[in-house]
N, C-alpha and C positions, 0 to 999 in steps of 0.2 A: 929120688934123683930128679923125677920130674918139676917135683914142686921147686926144689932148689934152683933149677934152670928157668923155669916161672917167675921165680922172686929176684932174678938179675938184669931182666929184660925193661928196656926203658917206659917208664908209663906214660903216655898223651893223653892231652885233653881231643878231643874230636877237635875245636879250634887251631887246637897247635897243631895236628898233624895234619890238619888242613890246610894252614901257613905253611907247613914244611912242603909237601905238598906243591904248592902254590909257587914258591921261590925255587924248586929243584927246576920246576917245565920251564920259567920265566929264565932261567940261568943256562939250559938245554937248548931255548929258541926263542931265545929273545929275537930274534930276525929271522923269518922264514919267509918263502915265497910258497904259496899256496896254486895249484892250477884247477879250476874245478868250477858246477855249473851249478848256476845261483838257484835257491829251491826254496818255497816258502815263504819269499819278499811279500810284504803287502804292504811297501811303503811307509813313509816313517811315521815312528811313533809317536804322539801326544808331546813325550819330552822331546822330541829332535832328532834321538837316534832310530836305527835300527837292526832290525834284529832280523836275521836268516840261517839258513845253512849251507854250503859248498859241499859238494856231493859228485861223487863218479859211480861207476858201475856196482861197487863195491863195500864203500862207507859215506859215511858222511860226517861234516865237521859244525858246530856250529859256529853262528860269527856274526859279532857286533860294528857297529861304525857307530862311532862317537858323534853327537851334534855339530862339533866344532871340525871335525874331519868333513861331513856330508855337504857343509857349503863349499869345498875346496875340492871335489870330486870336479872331474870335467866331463862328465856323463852320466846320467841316475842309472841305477842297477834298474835291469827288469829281469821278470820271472822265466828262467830258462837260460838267458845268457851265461856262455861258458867265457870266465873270468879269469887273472889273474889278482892273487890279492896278495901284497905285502904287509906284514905284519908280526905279533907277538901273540906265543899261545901262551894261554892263562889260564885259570883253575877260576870257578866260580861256587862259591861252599857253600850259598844256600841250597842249590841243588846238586853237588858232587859233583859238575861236568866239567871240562878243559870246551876253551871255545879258542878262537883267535881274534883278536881286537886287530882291524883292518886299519892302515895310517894309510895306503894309497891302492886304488880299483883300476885296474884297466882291461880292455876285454883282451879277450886270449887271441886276437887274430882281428886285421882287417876282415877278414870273408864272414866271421859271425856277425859284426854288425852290419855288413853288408845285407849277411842274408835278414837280419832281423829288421830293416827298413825296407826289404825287397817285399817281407811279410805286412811290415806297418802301411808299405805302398798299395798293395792288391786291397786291402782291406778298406782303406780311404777309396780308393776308386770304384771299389765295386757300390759304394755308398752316395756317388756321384759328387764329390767335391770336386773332382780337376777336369769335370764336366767343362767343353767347349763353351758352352750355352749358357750355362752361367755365370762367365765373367762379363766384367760392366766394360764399357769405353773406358777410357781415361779423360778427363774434361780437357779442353783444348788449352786453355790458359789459366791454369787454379789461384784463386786468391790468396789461397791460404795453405802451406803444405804442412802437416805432420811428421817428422823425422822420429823412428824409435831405433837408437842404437847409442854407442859409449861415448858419452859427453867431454870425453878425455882424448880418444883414439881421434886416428890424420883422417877416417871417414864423415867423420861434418865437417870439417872443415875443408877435403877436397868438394861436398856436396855444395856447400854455402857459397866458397869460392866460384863454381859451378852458374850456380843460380847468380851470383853478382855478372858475372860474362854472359850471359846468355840473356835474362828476363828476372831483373830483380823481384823478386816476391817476400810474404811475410813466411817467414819457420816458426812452428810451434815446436820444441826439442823433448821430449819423452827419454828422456838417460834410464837406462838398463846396461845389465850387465851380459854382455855378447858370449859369455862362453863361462861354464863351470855351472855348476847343479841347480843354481837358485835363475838362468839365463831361462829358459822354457816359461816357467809363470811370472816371470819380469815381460817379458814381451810379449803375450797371450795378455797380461793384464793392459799392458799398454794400448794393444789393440783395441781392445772390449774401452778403456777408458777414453781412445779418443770418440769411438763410436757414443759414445754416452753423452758426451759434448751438446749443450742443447743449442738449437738454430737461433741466431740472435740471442745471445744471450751473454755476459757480462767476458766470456773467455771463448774468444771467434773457434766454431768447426773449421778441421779441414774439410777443402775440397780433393783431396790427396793426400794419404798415406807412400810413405817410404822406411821400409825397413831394411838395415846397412850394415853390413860389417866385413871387416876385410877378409883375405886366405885364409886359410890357416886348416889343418889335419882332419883329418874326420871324426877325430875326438873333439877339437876348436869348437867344430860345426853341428855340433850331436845336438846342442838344443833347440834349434830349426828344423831338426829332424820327430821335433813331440810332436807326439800326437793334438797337444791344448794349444798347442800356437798355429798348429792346420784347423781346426774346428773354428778358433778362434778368426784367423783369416777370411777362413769360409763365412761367417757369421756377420763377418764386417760388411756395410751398407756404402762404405766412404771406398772407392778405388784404390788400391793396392800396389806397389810395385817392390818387387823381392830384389833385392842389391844384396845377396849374402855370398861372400867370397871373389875368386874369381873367376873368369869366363868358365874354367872348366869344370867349376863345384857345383855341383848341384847337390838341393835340398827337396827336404818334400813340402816344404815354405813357396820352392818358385812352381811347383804344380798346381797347385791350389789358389797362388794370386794372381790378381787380374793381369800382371804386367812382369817380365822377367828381364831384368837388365846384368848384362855382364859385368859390371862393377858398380859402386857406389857410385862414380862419376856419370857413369852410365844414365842411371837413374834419375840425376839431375838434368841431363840431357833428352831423356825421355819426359821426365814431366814439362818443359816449358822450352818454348821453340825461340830462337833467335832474335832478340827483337830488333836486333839493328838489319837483319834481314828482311824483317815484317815491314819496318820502315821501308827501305827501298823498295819493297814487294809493293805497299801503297803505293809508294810515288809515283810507283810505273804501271802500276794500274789504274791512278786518279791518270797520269799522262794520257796513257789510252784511252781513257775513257771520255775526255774532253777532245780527243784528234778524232776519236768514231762519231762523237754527237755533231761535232763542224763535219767530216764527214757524210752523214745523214743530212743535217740540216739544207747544204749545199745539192747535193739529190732532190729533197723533195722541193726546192725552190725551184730546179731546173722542171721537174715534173709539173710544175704547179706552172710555168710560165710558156711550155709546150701544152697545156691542156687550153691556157686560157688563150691560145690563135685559131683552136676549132672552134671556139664556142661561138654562136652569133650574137649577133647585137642587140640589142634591146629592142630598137623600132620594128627587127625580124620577127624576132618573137613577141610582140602584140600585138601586131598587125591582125591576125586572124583571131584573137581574141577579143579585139573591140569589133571589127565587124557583125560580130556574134554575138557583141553585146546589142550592139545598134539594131539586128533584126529583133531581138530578142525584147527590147523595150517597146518598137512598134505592133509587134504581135502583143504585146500586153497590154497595152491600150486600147485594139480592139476587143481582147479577151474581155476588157472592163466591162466597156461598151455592151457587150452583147450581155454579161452579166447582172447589169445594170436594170438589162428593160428583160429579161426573166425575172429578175423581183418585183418591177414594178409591175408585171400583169401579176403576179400571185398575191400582191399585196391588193388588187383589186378585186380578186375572185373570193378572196377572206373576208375584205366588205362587205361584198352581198350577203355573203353568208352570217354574217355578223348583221348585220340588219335585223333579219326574224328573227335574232335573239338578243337583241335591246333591251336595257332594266327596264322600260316602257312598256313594250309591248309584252314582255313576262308580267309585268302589273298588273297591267290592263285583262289581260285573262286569268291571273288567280282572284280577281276581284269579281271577276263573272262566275268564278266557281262556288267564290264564298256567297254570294247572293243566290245561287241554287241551293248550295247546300244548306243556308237559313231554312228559307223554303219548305224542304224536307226535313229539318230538324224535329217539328212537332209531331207527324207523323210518325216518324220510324221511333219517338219514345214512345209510346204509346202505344206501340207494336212491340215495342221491348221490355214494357211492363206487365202487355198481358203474357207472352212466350215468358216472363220471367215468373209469375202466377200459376200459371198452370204448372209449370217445370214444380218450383214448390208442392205443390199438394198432391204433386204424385210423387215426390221424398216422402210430404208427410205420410202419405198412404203407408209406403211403404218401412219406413222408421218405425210406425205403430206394429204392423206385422211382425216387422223383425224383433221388434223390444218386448212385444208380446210374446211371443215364442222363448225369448233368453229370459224372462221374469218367470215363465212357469220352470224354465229348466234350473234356474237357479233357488226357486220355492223347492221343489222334490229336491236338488244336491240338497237344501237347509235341513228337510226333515229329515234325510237317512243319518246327517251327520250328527243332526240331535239324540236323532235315537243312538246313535253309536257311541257319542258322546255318555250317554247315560248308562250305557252298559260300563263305558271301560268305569264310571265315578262308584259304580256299584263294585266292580269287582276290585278297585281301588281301596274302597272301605273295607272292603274285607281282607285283604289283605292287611290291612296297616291292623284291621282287629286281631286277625289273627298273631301278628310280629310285635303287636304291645302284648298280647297273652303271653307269647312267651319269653320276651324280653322283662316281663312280670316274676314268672314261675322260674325261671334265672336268676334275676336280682334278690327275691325270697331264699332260694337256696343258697347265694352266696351271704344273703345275710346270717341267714340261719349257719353257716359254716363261722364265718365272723364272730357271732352271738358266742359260737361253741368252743373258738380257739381264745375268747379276749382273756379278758386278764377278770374282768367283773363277776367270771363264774367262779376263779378262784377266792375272790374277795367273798364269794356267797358263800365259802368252805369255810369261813371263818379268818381270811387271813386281811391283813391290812397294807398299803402302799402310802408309804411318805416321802413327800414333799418337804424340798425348802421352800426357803420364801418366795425364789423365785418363779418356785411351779418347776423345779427339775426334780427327778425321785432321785430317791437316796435306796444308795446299795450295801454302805458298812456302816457299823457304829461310829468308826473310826473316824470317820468325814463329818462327825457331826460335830461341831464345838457348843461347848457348857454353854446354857443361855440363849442358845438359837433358837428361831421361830419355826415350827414345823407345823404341815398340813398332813394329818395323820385321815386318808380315806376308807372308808368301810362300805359294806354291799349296803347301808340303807342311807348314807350320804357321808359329810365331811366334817370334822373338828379341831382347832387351833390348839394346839399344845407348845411348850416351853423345855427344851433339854433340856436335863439336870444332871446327865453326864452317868455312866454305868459304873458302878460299884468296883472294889479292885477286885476282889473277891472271884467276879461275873468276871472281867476281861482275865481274870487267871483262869479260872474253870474252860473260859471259850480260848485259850490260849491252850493248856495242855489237851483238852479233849480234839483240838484238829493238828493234822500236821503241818512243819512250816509251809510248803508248799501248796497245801490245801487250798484252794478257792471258796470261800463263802458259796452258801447255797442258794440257786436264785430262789424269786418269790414263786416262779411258772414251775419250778420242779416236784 
């Protein structure tokens, strides 16, 4: 019975009942609402989607998001947010499991993203990005401003209109998309890309950044709230001012930049001051500044025209200086005077004294010395040849002494060294006699060893050693060719012979009597 109830039952392929399968769940929930908290995200995959699970206390579900879904998200999932997901569950066959393919994400509550940017807040701060200290000034009147927001939306053109009323300047426009999944690395990139900007260089830096975008929900605004566009901010070298929403939105965009304006408008009103105000502010401070110099000028002329009724006169004031000069030339002229006849007596006391030592009378006395000392010239040689005589012969005396003395001591060094001399050529000889004896009584014994290992004593046994022609021995018959010249040696000398080649006979007899391997026998064995 069993088998017959076995043989009625419908058979599938694993494919089709996987299909079947597939289309019961998809016909069951084609549209569900999912509530549940995201687990396992790491972001999307290589092709675009991604792939996570939705999880409560109890199970958990898996779940996809299409590539084409994930740019029209208005928030990127992260890991932990509790979600709602709208969508279709579906069967997936190569691994048996039901997932849900996600068409729209949104988080299950204002307060979870609240609290998940109250965590993405502590986290930047405790890291010091919305550090006081490190935001820049704002430059007073920038050349050149940078706009990163929707090239389409009323916010540049409220910003543009802005800067035309107040301080026309140049905008560079950076268009990104303000809100939905691909907004966060559109404007992190923007950032980074104006900062890359080179100085002087074919496409002008700003001197100011402005990032803009109108109200809008806390979903709107979720991409000001990544993490990559506060790093990014932070990282930025070019001043900053956050216009994202209005007065009452705050981002974690306006913590981190240098400048936070209440709107877009705002922002244009904070980068560039009034210039029709600048103007009258000149005019009226070039006015003042020409009413203070008259002024001034007016003072120091009244000053300058009260100083000059104290001053006195001129005949006042050199009055007592020419009188001073007047004493002051009479005392100099006796001063001359008296200096005068002080040189003139020392130039007469130098005189006298210069008299006794006139080229004259210096003459006149070395010429009286050289006629005394002729005089005495002959005398004192003659005194100096004999003190120069005697001095000699009593060297000579004593050079014979002394030479005598070092001739005998040098005679006795000669003969001990002769003798000594003659001992060592005695014991010299005998040695060498002795060292050719027995380098003699050596060479004999190794002749006599030589004599007794050659080859000539075996030749005395009767045996003989041949040569070819060219004086090399021969070892086999085999080497020798019919008609060769051969040197056939015996122990009492040498005789020329002619091959004539060995009998078949003789190479058959020495062919079976040894074996193949056998080596001929030498002549020495």
């Amino acid at each position: 019975m069993s088998d017959v109830q076995a043989s009625n039952l419908i058979e599938y392929s694993v494919s089709e009942l996987s299909g079947a399968l597939r289309r019961t769940l998809e016909t069951a929930f084609g549209h569900v609402r999912v509530r549940g908290e995201i687990s396992g995200f790491k972001g999307p995959h290589a092709s675009g989607h991604c792939y996570f699970s939705l999880k409560d206390q109890n199970a958990r579900l898996e779940a996809v998001i299409w590539k084409s879904t994930v740019a029209r998200l208005r928030f990127r999932p992260q890991e932990g947010l509790e979600v709602i997901a709208t969508g279709r569950i579906t069967t997936f066959p190569g691994s048996s499991k039901y997932q849900i393919v996600i068409d729209r994400l949104e988080p299950a509550g204002v307060g979870a993203l609240m609290a998940l940017i109250e965590e993405r807040r502590k986290k930047l701060a405790a890291e010091g990005l919305f550090d006081e200290a490190r935001k820049r000034q704002l430059p007073y009147l920038p050349r050149v401003i940078g706009v990163i927001t929707s090239p389409t939306g009323a916010v540049i053109r409220d910003i543009l209109h802005r800067l035309a009323d107040r301080f026309p300047r140049s905008v560079l426009l950076w268009p990104v998309r303000v809100q939905g999944e691909s907004c966060a690395a559109e404007v992190a990139a923007a950032i980074l890309g104006f900062n890359a900007f080179e100085i002087g260089g074919t496409m002008p830096r700003p001197d100011l950044l402005i990032v803009a975008r109108g109200g809008g929900s806390l979903e709107d605004l979720w991409g000001f709230h990544d993490e990559a566009v506060v790093r990014a901010a932070a990282q930025s070298v070019i001043p900053l001012i956050s216009a994202v929403g209005h007065e009452t939105d705050w981002t974690l965009l306006d913590h981190v930049a240098d400048k936070r304006a209440p709107t877009p408008t705002g922002a244009a009103e904070i980068a560039v001051p009034v210039r029709a105000e600048l103007v009258a502010n000149l005019s009226s401070l070039g006015g003042r500044l020409a009413s203070g110099i008259l002024r001034h000028n007016e003072r120091k002329r009244g000053a300058l025209i009260g100083a000059s009724r104290v001053l006195p006169t001129r005949e006042r004031l050199l009055s007592v200086p020419r009188q001073r000069l007047d004493a002051c030339v009479a005392a100099l002229g006796r001063a001359a005077e008296r200096q005068i006849e002080r040189r003139r007596n020392r130039l007469g006391e130098l005189a006298r004294r210069m008299a006794g030592r006139s080229p004259a009378v210096l003459l006149a006395t070395f010429r009286q010395r050289l006629r005394e000392t002729a005089r005495q010239l002959p005398l004192r040689e003659a005194q100096a040849i004999n003190d120069k005589r005697r001095h000699l012969g009593h060297l000579t005396r004593q050079l014979t002494v002394i030479f005598g003395a070092g001739l005998r001591r040098h005679r006795d060094a000669n003969t001990l060294a002769r003798a000594k001399l003659e001992s060592l050529g005695a014991r010299q000889s005998q040695c060498m006699r002795k060292s050719l004896a027995e380098r003699r009584a050596r060479l004999e014994g190794v002749g006599q060893l030589l004599e007794s290992v050659g080859y000539r004593r075996v030749l005395a046994r009767g045996y003989a050693l041949v040569h070819d022609d060219g004086g090399r021995p021969l070892h086999r018959a085999a080497g020798v060719a019919t008609g060769e010249a051969l040197t056939i040696e015996f122990a009492d000398g040498k005789i020329r012979a002619i091959a004539a080649g060995p009998s078949s006979a003789a190479r058959r007899r020495r062919r079976s009597s040894r074996a193949p391997d056998e080596a001929e026998p030498s002549l020495f064995e």
